[in-house]
C-alpha atoms as one frame of an Amber mdcrd trajectory, in Angstrom:
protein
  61.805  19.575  29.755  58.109  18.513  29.173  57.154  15.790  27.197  54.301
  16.068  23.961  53.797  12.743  24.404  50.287  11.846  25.562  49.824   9.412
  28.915  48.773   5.660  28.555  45.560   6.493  30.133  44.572   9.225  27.627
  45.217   6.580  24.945  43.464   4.388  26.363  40.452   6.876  27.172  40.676
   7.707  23.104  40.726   4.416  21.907  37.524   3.379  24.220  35.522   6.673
  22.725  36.686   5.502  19.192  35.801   2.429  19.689  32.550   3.258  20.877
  31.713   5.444  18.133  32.480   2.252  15.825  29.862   0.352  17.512  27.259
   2.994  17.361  28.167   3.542  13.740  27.537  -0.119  12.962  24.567  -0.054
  14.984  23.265   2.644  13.120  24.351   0.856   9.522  22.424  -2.407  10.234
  19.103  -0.820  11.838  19.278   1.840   8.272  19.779  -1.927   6.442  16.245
  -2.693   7.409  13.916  -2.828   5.108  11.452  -1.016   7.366  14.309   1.611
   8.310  13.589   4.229   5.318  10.105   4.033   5.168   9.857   5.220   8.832
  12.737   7.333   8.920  10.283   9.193   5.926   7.189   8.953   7.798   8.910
  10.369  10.587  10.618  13.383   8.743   7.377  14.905   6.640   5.746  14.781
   9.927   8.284  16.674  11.625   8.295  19.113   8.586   3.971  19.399   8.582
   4.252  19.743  12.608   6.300  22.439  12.083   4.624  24.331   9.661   1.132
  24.264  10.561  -0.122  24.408  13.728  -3.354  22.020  12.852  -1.422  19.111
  11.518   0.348  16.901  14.913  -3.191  17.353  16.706  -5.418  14.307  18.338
  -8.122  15.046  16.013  -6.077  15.512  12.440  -3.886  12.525  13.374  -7.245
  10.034  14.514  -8.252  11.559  11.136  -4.732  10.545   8.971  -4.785   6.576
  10.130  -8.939   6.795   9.071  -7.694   8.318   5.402  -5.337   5.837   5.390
  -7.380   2.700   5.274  -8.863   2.487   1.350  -5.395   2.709   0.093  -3.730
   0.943   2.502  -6.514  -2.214   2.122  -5.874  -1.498  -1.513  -2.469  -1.405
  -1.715  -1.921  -4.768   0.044  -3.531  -6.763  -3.139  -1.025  -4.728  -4.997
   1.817  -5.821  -2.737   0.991  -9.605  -3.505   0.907  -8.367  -7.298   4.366
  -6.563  -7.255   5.630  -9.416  -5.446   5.550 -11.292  -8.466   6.944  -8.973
 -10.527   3.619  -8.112 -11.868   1.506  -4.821 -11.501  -2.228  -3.859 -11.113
  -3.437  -1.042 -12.855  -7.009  -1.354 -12.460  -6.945  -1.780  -8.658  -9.256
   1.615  -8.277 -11.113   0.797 -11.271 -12.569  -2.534  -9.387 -12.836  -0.809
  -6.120 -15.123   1.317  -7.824 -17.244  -0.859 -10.393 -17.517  -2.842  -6.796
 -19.255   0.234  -4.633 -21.684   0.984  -7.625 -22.621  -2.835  -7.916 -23.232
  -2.611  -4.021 -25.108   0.620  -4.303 -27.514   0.049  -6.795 -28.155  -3.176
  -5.593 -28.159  -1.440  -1.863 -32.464  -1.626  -2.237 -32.584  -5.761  -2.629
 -31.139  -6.411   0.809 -27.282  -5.900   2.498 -26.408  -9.312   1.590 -26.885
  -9.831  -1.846 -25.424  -6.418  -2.236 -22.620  -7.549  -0.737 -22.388 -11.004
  -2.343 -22.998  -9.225  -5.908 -19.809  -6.567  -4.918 -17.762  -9.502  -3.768
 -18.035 -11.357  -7.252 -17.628  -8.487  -9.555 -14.121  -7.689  -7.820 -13.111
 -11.269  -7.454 -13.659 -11.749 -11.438 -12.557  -8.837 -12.266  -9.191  -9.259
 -10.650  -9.082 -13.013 -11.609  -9.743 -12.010 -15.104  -6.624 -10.186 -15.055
  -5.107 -13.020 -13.925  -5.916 -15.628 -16.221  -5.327 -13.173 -19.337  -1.586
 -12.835 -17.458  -0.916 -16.661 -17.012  -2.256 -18.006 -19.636  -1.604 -15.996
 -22.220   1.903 -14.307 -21.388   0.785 -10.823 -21.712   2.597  -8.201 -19.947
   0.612  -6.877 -16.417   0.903  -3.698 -17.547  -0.664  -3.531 -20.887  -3.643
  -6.236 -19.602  -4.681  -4.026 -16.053  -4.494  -0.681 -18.460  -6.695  -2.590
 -20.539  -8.726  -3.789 -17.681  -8.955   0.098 -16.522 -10.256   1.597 -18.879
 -12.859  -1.131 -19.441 -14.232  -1.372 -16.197 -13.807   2.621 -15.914 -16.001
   3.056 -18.764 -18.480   0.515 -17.505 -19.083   1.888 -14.347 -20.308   5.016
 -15.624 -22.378   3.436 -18.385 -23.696   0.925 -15.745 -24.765   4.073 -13.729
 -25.255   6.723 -15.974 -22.514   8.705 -13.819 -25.044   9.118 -11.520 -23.957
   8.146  -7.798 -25.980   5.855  -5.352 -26.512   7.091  -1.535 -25.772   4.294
   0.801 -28.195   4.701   3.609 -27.656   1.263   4.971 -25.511   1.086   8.620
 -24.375  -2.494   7.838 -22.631  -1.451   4.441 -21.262   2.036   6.463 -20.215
   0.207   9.273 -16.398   0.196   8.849 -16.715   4.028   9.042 -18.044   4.083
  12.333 -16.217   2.799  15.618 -15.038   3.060  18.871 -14.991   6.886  20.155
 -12.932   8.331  22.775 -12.458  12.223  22.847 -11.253  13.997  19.304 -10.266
   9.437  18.596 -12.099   7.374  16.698 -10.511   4.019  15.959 -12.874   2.816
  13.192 -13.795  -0.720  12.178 -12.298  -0.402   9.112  -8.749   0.703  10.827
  -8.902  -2.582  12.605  -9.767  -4.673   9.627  -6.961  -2.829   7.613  -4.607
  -3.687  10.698  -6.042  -7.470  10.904  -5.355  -8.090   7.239  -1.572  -6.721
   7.089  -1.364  -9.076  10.028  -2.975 -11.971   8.170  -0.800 -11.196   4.709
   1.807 -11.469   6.758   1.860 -14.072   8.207   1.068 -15.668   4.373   3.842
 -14.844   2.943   6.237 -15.372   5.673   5.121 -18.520   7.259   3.711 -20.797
   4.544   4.634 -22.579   1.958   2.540 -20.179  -0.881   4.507 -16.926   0.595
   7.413 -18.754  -0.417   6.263 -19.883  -3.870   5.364 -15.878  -4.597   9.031
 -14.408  -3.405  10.771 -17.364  -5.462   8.467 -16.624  -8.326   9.222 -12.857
  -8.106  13.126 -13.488  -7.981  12.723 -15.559 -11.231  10.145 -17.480 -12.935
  12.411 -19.574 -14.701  14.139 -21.334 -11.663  10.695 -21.525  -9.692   9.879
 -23.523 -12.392  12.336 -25.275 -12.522  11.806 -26.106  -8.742   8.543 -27.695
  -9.352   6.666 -24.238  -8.636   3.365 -24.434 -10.584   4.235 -20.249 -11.867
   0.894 -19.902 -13.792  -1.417 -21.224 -10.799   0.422 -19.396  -7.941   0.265
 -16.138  -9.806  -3.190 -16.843 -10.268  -3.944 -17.060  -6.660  -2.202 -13.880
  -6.279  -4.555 -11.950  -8.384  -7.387 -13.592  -7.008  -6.368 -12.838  -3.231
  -5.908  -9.276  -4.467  -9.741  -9.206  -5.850 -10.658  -9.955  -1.894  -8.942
  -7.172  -0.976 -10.121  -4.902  -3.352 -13.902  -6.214  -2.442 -12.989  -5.303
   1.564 -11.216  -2.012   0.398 -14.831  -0.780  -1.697 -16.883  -1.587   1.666
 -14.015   0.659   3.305 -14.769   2.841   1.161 -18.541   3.060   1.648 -17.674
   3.509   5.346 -15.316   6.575   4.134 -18.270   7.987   1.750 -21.440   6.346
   1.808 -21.994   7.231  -1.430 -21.133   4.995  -4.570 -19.460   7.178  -6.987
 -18.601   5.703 -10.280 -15.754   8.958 -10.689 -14.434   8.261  -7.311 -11.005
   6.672  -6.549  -9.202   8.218  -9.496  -5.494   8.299  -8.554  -6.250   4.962
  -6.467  -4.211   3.044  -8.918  -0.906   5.575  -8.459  -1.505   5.607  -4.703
  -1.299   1.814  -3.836   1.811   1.727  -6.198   3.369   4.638  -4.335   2.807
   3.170  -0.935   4.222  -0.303  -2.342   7.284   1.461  -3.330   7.985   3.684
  -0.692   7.331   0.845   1.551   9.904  -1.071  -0.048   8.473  -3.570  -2.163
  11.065  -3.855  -5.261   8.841  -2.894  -8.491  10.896  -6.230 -10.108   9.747
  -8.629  -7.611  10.624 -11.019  -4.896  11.311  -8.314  -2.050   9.426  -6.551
   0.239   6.656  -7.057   2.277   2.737  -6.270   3.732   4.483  -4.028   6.904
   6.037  -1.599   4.512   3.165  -1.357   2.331   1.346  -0.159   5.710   3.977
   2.312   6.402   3.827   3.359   2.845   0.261   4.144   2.768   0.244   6.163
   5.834   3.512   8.751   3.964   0.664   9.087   1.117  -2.006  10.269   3.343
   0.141  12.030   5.617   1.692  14.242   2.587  -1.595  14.807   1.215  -2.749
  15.820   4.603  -0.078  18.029   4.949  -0.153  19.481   1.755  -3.559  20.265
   1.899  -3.094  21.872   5.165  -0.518  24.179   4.309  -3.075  25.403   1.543
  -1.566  23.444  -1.454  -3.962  23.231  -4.595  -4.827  19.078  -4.727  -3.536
  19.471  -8.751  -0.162  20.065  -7.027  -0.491  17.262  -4.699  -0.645  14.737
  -7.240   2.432  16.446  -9.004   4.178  15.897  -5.904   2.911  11.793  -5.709
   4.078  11.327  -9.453   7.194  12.797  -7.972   7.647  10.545  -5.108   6.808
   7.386  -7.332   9.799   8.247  -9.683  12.403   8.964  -7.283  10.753   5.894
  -4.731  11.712   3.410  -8.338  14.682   5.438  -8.764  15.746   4.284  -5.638
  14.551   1.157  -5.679  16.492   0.233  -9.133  19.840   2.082  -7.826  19.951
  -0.147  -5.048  19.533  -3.391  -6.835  21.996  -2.509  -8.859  24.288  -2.249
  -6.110  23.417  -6.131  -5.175  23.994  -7.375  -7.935  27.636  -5.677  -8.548
């Protein structure tokens, strides 16, 4: 008579696969708990999904071209990384990046420098502006940077006439040009982008100030409370952002050496899709510059792709607008789910 029963060794043989599967399943769980985990898992899947359906997209040339396109926004959306952070927003990030190419343009004829100097300023007050309306008197981020956008849009075309300025010069171009090697160009801009994620960084992680803005972000009230000076520290923030904004316009040169006071439109809804999809919490006090990066490349690379598989740019915004919802959507579901 033969026995169902199965032999010691097959047990044992079952319980080592199960067990194994329970590690890799855990393994799996903590490396998707990353903060960095869904923002490359995305990157990684639209590329996949462009590779396939068009054979230009996963070439040398397109993908030396992607990390190039990537640069404005990303540079851009780092300033509005230290803004979120705080539980604020920027609105007018675009709108300064722009006024900021036209006051370098037309001022292009008196010498690179003072060109430069006069383009540094305007973005550093115009962000700091923002700043001290903010702080000082307890308006809402939203309603002040709307405000500040359609201001400074208007300006820039009045300031110009909505007539463009040609940038001839190579020193204000230069972080368009680079390093070439074959269908690769690693531009000077690229690097600088890659320099000041590093440097933001390092900022909020390793000093003092990066831990005033997360504690700030997670509540005002008990930063306070802990002998945080709230008003100055968000201050700073906007200020730091107005640099950034002033490095993403010369980017932006390099890009297009032409100052165009229409240019940089959806700017503004780029850097706060990247921020999101990068996992920065829209409510403050999470996230971080590397995810930002991550985030900005998914906005090229869609765009990219989209336009490559022949979809009208109209379209392409739908799908951003998209992306930003369900990216918040997200965002809120999950912090939900901490707190309960």
């Amino acid at each position: 008579m033969t026995s169902n029963r199965p032999l010691n060794g097959e047990i044992a043989v079952d319980s080592e696969a199960v067990h194994r599967k329970g590690r890799i399943a855990t393994l799996f769980g903590e490396l998707m708990a990353q903060p960095m985990s869904g923002p490359l898992l995305a990157l990684i899947v639209i590329t996949l999904i462009f590779s396939l359906t068009t054979s230009t997209f996963f070439t040398v040339g397109n993908l030396s071209l992607l990390f190039q396109q990537s640069v404005v926004v990303g540079t851009l959306a780092l300033g509005q990384t230290l803004i979120v952070l705080v539980a604020g927003i920027d609105l007018a990030c675009g709108a300064i990046l722009v006024l900021g190419t036209v006051m370098i343009g037309s001022f292009a004829s008196h010498g690179d420098m003072p060109a430069m100097l006069l383009g540094f300023i305007v973005c550093l007050v115009a962000a700091s502006i923002n700043g001290v309306v903010i702080t000082r008197f307890r308006l809402p981020p939203f309603i002040v940077t709307l405000g500040t956008l359609a201001v400074l849009a208007a300006f820039a075309r009045l300031y110009t006439k909505s007539q463009s300025y040609p940038i001839s010069s190579d020193f204000l171009t230069i972080l368009g040009t680079g390093p070439t090697s074959g269908l690769v160009t690693f531009t000077y801009g690229s690097m600088l982008w890659i320099a000041l994620t590093l440097f933001l960084s390092y900022l909020l992680t390793q000093t003092p100030w990066g831990v005033r803005v997360y504690a700030i972000g997670n509540s005002p009230s008990a930063a306070r409370l802990n002998g945080i000076h709230v008003g100055r520290v968000t201050f700073s923030v906007y200020a730091l952002a107005g640099l950034f904004y002033f490095l993403a316009a010369w980017q932006a040169l390099g890009r297009t050496p032409i100052a165009d006071p229409s240019g940089y439109q959806t700017a503004n809804l780029d850097t706060i899709t990247a921020v999101v999809i990068g996992g920065t919490s829209l409510f403050g006090g999470r996230g971080g510059v590397a995810g930002t990066f991550v985030g900005a490349l998914i906005v090229t690379v869609l765009k990219n792709g989209l336009t490559q598989v022949g979809i009208d740019s109209l379209y392409q915004q739908i799908a951003t607008g998209i992306l930003v919802v369900v990216a918040v959507g997200a965002d809120q579901y999950f912090s939900r789910r901490k707190q309960s």
